[in-house]
C-alpha positions in Angstrom: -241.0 -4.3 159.9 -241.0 -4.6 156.0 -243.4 -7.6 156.3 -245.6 -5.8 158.5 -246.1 -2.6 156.5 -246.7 -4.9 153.8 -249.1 -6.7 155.3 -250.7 -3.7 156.6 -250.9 -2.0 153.2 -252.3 -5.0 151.4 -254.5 -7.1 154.3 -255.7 -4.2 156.9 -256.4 -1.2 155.6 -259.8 -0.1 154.9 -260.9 0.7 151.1 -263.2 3.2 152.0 -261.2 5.6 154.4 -257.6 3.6 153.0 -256.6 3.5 156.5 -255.8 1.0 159.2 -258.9 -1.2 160.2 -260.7 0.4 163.4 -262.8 -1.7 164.9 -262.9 -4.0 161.6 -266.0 -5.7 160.3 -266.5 -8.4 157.6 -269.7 -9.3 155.4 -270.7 -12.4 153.8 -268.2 -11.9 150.4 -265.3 -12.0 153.2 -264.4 -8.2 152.4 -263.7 -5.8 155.4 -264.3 -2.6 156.4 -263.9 -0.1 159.4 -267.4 -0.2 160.6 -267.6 3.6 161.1 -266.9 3.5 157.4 -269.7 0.9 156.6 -272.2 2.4 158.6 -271.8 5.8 156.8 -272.0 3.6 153.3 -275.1 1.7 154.2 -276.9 5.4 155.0 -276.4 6.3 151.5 -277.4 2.8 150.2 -281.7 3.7 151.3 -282.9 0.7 148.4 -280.7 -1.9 150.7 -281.6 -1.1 153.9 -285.5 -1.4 153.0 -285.0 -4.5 151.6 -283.2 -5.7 155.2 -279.8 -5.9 153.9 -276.0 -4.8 153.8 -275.0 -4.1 150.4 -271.2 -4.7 150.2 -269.6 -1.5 148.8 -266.3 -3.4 147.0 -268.7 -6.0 144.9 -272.1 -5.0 145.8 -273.1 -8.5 147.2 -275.9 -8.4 149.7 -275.4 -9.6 153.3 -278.1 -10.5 155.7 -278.8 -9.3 158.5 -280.4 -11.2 161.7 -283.1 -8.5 162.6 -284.0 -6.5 159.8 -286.4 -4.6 161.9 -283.4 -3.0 164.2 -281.7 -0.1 163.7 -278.8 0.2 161.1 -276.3 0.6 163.9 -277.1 -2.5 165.8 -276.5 -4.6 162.5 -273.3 -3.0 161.9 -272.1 -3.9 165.5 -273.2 -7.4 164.9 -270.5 -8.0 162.4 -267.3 -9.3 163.5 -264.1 -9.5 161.6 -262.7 -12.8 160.3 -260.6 -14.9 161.5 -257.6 -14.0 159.1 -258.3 -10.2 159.4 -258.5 -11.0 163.6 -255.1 -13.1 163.8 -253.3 -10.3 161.2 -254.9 -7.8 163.4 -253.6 -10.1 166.5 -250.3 -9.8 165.3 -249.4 -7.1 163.6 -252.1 -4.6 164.8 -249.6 -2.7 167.0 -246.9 -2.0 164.3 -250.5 0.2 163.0 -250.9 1.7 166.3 -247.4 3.3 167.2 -244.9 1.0 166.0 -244.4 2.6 163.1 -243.3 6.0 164.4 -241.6 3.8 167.1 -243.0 5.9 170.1 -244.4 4.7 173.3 -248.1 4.1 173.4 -248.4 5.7 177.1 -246.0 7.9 176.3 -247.9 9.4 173.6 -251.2 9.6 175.5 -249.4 12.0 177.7 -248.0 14.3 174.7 -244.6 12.4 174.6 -242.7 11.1 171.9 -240.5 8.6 173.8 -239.2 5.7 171.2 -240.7 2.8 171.9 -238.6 -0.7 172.6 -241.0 -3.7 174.0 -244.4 -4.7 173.2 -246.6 -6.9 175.4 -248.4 -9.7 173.5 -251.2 -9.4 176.7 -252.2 -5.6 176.4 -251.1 -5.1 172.8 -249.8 -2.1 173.7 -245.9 -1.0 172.6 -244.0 0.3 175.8 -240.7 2.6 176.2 -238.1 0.7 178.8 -239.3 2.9 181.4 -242.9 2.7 181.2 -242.2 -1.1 180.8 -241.0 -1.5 184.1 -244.0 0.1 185.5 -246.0 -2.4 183.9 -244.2 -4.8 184.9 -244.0 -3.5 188.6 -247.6 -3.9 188.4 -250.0 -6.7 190.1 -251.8 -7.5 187.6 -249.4 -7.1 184.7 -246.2 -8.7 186.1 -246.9 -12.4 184.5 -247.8 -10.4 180.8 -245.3 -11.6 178.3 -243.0 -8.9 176.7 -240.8 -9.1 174.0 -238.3 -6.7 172.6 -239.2 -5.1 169.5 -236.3 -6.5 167.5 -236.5 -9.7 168.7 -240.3 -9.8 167.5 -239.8 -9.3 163.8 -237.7 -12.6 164.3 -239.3 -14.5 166.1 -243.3 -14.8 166.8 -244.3 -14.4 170.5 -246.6 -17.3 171.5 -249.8 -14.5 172.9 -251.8 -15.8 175.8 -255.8 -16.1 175.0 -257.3 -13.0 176.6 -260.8 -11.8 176.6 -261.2 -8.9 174.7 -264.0 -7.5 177.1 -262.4 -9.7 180.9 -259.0 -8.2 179.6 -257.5 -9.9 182.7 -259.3 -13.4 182.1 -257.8 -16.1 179.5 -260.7 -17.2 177.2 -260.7 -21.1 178.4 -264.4 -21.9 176.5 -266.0 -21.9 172.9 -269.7 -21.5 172.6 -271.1 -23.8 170.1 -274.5 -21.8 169.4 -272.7 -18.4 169.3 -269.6 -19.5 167.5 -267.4 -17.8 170.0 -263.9 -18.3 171.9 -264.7 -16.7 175.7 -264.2 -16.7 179.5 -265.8 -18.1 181.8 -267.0 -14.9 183.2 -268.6 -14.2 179.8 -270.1 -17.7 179.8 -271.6 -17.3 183.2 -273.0 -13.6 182.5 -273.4 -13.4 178.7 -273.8 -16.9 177.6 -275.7 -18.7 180.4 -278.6 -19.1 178.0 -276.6 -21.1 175.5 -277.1 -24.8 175.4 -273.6 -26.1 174.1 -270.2 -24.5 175.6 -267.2 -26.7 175.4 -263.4 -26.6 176.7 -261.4 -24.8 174.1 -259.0 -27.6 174.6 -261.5 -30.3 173.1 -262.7 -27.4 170.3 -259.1 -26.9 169.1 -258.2 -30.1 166.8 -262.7 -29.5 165.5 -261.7 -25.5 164.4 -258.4 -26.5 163.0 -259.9 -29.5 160.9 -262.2 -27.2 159.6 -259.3 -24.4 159.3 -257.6 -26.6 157.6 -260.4 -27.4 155.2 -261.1 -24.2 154.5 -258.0 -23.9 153.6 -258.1 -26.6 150.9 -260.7 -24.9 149.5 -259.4 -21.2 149.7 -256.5 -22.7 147.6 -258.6 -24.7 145.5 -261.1 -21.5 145.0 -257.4 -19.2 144.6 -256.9 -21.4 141.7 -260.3 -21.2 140.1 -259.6 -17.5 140.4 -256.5 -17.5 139.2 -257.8 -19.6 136.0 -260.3 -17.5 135.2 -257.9 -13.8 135.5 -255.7 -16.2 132.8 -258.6 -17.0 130.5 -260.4 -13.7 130.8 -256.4 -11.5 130.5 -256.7 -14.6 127.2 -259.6 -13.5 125.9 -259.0 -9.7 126.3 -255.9 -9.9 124.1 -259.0 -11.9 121.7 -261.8 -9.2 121.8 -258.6 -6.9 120.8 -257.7 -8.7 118.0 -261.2 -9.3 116.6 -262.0 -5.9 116.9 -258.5 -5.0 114.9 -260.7 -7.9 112.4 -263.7 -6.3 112.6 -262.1 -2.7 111.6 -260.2 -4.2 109.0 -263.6 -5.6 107.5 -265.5 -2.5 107.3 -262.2 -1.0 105.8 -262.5 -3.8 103.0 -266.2 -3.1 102.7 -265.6 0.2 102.3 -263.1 0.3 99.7 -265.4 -2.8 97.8 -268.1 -0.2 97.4 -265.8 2.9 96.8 -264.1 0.3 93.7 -267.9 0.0 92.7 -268.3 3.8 92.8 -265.3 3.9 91.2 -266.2 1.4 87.9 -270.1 3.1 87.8 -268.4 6.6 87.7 -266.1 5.5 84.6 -268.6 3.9 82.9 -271.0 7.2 82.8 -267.4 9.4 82.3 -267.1 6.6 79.2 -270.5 7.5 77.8 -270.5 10.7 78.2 -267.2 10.6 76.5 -269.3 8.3 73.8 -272.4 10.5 73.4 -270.2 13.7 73.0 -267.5 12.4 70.3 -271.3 10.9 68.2 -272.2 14.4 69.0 -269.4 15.7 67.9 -268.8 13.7 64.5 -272.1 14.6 63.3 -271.8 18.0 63.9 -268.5 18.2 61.9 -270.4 16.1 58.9 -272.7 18.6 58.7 -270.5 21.6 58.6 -268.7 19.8 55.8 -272.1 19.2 53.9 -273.0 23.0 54.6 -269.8 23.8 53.2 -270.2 22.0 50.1 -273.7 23.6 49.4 -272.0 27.7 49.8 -269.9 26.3 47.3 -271.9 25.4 44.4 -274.4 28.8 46.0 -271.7 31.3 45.4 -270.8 29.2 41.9 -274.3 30.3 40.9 -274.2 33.5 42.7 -271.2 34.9 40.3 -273.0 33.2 37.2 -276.5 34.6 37.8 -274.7 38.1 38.6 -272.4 38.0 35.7 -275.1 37.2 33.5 -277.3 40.2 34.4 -274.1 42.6 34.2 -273.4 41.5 31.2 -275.9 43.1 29.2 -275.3 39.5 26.8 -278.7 38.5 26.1 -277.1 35.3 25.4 -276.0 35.0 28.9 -278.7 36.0 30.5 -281.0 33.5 28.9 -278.7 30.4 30.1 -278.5 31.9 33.2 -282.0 31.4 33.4 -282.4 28.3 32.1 -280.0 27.1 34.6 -282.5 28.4 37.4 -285.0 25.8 36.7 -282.5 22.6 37.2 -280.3 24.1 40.4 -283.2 25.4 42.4 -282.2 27.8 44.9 -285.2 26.3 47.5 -283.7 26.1 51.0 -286.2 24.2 52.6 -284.2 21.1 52.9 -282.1 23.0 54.6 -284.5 24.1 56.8 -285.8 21.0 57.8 -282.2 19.4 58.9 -282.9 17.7 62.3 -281.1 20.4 65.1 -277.5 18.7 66.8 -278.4 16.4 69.6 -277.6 17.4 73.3 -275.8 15.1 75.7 -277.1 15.6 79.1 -276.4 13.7 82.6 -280.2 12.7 84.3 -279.9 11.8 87.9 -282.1 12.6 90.6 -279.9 14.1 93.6 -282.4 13.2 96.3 -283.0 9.2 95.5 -278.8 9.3 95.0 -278.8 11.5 98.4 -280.9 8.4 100.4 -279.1 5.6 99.1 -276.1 7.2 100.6 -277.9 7.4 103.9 -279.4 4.2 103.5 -275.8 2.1 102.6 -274.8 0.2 105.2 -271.4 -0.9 105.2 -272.4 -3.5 108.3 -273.6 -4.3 111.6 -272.0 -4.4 114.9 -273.3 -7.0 116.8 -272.4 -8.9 120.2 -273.1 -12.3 119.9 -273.5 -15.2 122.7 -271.2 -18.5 122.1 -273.7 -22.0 122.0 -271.3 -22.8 125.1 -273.2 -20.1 127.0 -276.1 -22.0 128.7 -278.5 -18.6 128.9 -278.0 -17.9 125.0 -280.9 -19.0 122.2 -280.6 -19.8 118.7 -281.4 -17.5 116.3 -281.8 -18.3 112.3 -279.0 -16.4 110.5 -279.3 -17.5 106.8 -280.4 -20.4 105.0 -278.1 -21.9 102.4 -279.9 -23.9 99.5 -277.4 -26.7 97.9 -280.5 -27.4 95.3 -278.3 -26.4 91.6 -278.6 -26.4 88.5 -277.8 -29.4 86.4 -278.2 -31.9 89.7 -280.3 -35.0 88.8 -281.3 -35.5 92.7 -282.7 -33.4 95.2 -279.4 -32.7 97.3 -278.3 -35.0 100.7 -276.1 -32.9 102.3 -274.2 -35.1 104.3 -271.8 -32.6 106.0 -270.5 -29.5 106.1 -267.3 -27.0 106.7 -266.1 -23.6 106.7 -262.9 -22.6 105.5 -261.7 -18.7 105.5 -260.0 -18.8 102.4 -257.9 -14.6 101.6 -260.3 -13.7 104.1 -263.5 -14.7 102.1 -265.3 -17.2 104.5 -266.1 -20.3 102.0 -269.0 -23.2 103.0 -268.4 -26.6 102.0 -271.2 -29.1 101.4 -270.5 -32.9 100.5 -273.9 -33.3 98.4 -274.2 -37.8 98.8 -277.0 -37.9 95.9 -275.5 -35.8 92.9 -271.9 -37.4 93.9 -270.7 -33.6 94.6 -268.9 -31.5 96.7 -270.0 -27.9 96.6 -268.9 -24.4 97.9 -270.8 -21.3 98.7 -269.0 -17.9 99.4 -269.7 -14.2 98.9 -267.4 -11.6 97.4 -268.0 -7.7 96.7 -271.4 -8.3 97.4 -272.0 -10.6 95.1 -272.6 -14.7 96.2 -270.9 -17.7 94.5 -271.1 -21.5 94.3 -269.2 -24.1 92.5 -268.9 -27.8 92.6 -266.4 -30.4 92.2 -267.9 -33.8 90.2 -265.9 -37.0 92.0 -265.9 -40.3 91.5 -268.3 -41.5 94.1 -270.9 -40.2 96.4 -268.9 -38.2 99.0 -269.4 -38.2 103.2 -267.8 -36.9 106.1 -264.7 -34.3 105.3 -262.0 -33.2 107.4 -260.4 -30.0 107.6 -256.4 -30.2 106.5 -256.2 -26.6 106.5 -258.1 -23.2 105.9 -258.0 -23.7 102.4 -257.4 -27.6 101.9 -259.4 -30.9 103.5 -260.1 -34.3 102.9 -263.3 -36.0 101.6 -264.4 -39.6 102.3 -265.6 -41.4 98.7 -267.4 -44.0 99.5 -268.0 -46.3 97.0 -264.6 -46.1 95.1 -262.4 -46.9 98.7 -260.8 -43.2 98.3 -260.0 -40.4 100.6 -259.6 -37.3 97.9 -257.5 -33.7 99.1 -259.2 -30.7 97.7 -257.9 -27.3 97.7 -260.9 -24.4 98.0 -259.5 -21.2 96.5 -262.6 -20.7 97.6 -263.8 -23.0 94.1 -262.7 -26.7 95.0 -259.9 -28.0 93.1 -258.4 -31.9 93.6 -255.3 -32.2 94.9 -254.8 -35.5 95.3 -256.5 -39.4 95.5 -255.5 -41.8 98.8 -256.7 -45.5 97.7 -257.5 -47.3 100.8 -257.7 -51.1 101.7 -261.6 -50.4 103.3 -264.4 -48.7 102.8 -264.6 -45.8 105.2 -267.4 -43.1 106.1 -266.1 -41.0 108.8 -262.8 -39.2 108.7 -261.1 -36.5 110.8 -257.8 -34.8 110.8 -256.0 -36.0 113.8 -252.5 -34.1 112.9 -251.1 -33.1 109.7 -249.8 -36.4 108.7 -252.7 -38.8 110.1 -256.3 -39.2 109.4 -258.6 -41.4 111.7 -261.1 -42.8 109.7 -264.2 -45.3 110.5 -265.4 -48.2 109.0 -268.2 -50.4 109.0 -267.2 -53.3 106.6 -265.4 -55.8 107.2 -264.6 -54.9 111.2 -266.2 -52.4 113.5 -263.1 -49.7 114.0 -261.6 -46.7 113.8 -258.2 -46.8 112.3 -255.1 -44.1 112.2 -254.0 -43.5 108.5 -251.5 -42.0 107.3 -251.7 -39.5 104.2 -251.2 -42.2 101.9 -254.0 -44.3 103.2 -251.4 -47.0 105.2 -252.9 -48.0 108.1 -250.6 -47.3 110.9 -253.4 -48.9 114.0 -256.6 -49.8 114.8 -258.7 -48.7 117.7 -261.8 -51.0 118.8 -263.3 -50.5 122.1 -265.5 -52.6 122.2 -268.6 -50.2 122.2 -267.5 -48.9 118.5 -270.1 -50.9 116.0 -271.1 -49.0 113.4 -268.9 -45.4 113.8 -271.3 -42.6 112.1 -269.2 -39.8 112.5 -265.3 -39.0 114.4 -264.5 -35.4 115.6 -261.3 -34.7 117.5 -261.1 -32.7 120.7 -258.8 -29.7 121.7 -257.2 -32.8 124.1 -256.8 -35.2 120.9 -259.3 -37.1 122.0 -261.5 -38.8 119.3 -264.9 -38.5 119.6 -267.3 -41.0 117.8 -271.0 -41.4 117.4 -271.8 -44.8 117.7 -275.0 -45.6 115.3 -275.9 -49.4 116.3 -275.1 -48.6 119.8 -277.0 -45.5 119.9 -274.3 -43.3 122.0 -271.1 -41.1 121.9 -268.0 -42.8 122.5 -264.7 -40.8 123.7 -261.6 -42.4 123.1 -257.9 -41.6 123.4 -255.8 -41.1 120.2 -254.3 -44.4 121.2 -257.4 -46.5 122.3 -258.3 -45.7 125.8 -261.7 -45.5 127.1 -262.5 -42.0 128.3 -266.5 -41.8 128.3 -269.6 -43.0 126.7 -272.8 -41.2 126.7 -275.7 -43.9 126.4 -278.8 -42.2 128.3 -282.0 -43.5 128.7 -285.4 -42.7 128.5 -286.3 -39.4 127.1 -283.1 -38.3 126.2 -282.1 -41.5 125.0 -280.2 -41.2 121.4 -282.0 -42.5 118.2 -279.6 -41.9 115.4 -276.8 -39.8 116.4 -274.2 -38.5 114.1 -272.9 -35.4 113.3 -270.3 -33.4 116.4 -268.6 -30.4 117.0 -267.0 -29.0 119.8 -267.0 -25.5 121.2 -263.6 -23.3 122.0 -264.5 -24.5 125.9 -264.3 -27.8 125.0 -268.7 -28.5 125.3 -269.7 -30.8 122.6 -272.7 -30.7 120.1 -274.3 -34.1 118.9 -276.9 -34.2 115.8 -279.0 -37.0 116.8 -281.3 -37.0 113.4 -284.1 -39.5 114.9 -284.9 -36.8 117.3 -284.3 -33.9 115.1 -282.2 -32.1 117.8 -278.5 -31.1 118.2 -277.5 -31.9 121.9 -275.0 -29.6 124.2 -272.6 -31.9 126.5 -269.8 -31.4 128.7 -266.5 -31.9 127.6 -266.7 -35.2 129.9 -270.1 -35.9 128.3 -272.5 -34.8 130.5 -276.1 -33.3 129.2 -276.2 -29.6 129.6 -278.9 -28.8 127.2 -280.8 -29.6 123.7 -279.7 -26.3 121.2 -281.5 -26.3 118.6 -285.1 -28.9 118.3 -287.9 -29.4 115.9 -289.3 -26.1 116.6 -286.2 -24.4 115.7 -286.5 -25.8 112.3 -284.8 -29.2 112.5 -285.4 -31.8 109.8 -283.6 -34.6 110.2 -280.1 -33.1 110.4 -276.9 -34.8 109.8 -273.6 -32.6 109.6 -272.6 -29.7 112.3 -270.0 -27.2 112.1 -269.1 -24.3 114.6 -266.9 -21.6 113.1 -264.4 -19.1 114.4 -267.3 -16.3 114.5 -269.8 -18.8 116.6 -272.2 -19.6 114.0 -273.7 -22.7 114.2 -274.2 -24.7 110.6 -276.7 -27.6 110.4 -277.0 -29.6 107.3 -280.7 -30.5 107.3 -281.3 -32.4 103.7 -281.0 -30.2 100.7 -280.0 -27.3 102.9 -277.6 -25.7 105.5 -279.0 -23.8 108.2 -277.1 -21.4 109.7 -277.7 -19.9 113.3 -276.3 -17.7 115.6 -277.3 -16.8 119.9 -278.4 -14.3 121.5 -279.4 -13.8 125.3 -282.4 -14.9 126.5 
């Protein structure tokens, strides 16, 4: 009874009315519905029935009708349940239909509530023992099957094949052009125009192949399904965290430009603190000098007076000789500049829209270069041209590091023998360089703040820290003269070589070569990537193609096509967090989208999207596509078409 409920709960009840199917109905998309509860859904669906179709009310996917002109009812009552829903229906439809309350099905139609305690697998119909032995007493019904109640939670009851319209009449046939199980009365009244009717017998092992198919791929599509709910529950728990990023970024933004409010609101506090104490100081000298000049007036002042008082003609006449060398003239005085006034000039409305105007950022949703309907778009264009370089720049390849949470790009610049960074900090951009000994090539990333730079013509392999400006670490000597490199764990490089032997080889991290891989189809290795499988990835110059290898040497795929597509100088590759891989081929100027099994999905980014001959390609965590194109690195990111 348990498994019944359940299954009636989860399998046959109706979304719409959330009751037990009556008279069920299934669309195209395989979900169900009573089809009283469809019809009234289509009749307030106006836009799907015009356009001759059944809208499904769970996922809105249309289903098609065979007579678009007919009314609404007739295409409801063309749809028939499927099989699944039909067999659950089968056999567990009459735990829906009284079962449950345990009472007799005739005795309920006559107002009873006897307890029921058989059920006939012929009628479908639950009986009481009493009303059971009337059916049994009857003609027609004495050779139905009956099993007790208890016993058929057990044990299932092998039903006979009925007609559902000749209740009396086993269905014995299968109409081919209808795609139905009946009787032969049906065959001779309803299906006497149909061209091909077969034995159910002979039909039976063709619809349980075909079951059985459909099984396989129910399970296989089950598993698809359940993939996807994994990788989608996967990248929910991602969109959270990047948006916990994000918010933390504007935070740092914010308190970057509040620090910058902060340093330009101490510097005018310091000068007004400046201007006031020159203010000040000069005012106080000129008291002091003011001073000084009432003290030689009131010297005079007494004299002159004292003289006059005096009545001493004697007095009086030096007292007026004295007049003529101290003049009393205040016009110096007079014509003292007046004390300056410190005053703060600032105009509240240009300060009141630069506040409106600063943008802390901008929230965007960007498309990932793995989704097939997204277009590049140019982000920002970074120029490795600096000064003190002798030669226009060759930048050879390219890397991003995220180094304290600064993102940091790294160039290897071939000509001016030069690796260089670029990064941007409270709103201010950077670069530095780090002079080696030789002209640099492919890197590989260690670390987010350390990686590993071929050198060319000296036989080394350098480590450089990037705080974000580069600092060596470390030189690894090695026996040959390698150009591609990649990280393959933390204590192994695989590195390519042209001279003296066509191979990649495994190092370890002090340039020992541990093995040597050579398919066969490696010639002249331009540039090694590995995969999220460890698989190495290298694009095979001479052989113009893109060879996939095992770590240890075993052939996985090699894309060689021809004609149109074929490669002309293919280098650079990167691979996307779905595993797709991007090839530079430079002769063609494109960067080329395959499958993870190497298969052509699409050409990214072409001539017209600004590609010069490009060489290196990096994808970063953000989905930003860098291109090193000569003396630059372009930077791109999608958006939908």
């Amino acid at each position: 009874m348990a498994t019944a409920k359940k299954l009636t709960e989860n399998h046959l009840t109706c979304v719409i009315c959330t009751e037990v199917f009556t008279d069920p109905a299934t669309l195209q998309c395989h979900h169900t519905f009573c089809k009283s509860c469809l019809l009234k859904y289509i009749n307030t669906q106006p836009e799907a029935v015009q356009a001759g179709s059944i809208q499904c009310p769970s996922c809105r996917q249309q289903t098609s009708v065979t007579n678009p002109e007919s009314p609404v009812e007739e295409w409801v009552s063309q749809l028939k349940p499927s099989h699944v829903i039909q067999g659950l229906m089968d056999d567990f439809g009459h735990w829906t239909k009284g079962v449950e309350e345990h009472l007799c099905s005739v005795c309920t139609k006559q107002g009873k509530t006897t307890p029921a305690t058989s059920w006939c697998s012929v009628c479908d119909v639950v009986y009481c023992d009493g009303c059971l032995q009337l059916h049994n007493m009857m003609p027609g019904l004495c050779d139905h099957e009956a099993a007790h109640l208890s016993d058929h939670t057990k044990t299932k009851v092998k039903r006979r094949f009925m007609c559902q319209v000749h209740r009396d009449e086993k269905v014995k046939l299968f109409c081919k052009d209808c795609k139905q199980a009946i009787c032969t009365i049906c065959c001779s009244i309803k299906h006497r125009a149909c061209k091909d009717v077969d034995t159910l017998e002979s039909m039976t092992p063709l619809v349980k192949e075909q079951l059985t198919s459909k099984i396989e791929q129910l399970r296989i599509n089950m598993a698809a399904s359940n993939n996807n709910i994994t990788s989608r529950k996967s990248t929910i728990q991602d969109v959270k965290c990047n948006s916990q990023t994000l918010k933390d970024q504007v935070i740092k933004t914010r308190e970057t430009v509040m620090r910058a409010i902060l340093r330009k609101e101490k510097q005018l506090l310091g000068d007004i603190d400046k201007a006031t104490d020159e203010q000040l100081h000069a005012l106080q000298a000129d008291i002091k000098s003011q001073e000084i000049e009432l003290q030689m007036y009131q010297q005079q002042y007494e004299f002159t007076a004292n003289a006059v008082t005096s009545n001493c003609e004697v007095d009086m006449y030096a007292a007026y000789e004295s007049v003529d060398e101290t003049s009393t003239d205040n016009r110096d005085t007079d014509n003292r500049p007046a004390p300056r006034w410190v005053v703060l000039t600032h105009d509240l409305d240009k300060l009141s829209k630069a506040v409106d105007e600063l943008q802390l950022g901008e929230v965007q949703v960007v498309h990932r270069v793995s989704d097939p309907g997204s277009s590049p778009v140019l982000h920002h264009t970074i120029d490795c041209k600096e000064d003190g370089d002798r030669k226009d720049p060759w930048s050879a390849d390219v890397t991003v590091l995220t180094v304290d949470g600064i993102k940091v790009t790294v160039v290897t610049d071939y000509n001016n023998v030069r690796l260089k960074t670029y990064y941007t900090s409270n709103f201010k951009s950077f670069h530095n360089q780090l002079l080696l000994s030789s002209e640099p090539w492919q890197m590989a990333k260690l670390s987010e703040s350390q990686i590993a730079v071929i050198v060319t013509g000296s036989k080394e392999i350098v480590t450089v820290n990037v705080t974000p400006d580069p600092i060596l670490l470390s030189t690894i000597k090695t026996s040959k003269q390698y150009w591609a490199l990649a990280s393959l764990s933390p204590s192994q490089l695989a590195a390519g070589t042209w001279r003296p032997s066509h191979s990649v080889d495994i190092l370890d991290m002090t340039g020992r070569i541990l093995r040597s891989i050579n398919t066969g189809v490696i010639g002249s290795p331009g540039h090694i990537h590995v995969t999220r499988n460890n698989n190495l990835i290298v694009s095979e110059r001479r052989g113009k193609s893109l060879v996939c290898v095992t770590s240890e040497g075993a052939a996985v795929f090699t894309y060689t096509p021809t004609g149109d597509r074929a490669l002309t100088y293919p280098w650079g590759i990167a691979t996307t967090s779905t595993g797709d891989i991007l090839l530079v081929d430079r002769g063609s100027h494109k960067v080329i989208q395959l499958t993870e099994s190497g298969q052509f999905v699409r050409d990214v980014l072409t001539q017209q999207d600004g590609m010069e001959y490009p060489y290196g390609v990096f994808l970063d965590a953000d989905g930003l596509l860098y291109v090193t194109s000569d003396r630059c690195v372009k930077v791109f990111n999608f958006c939908k078409r």
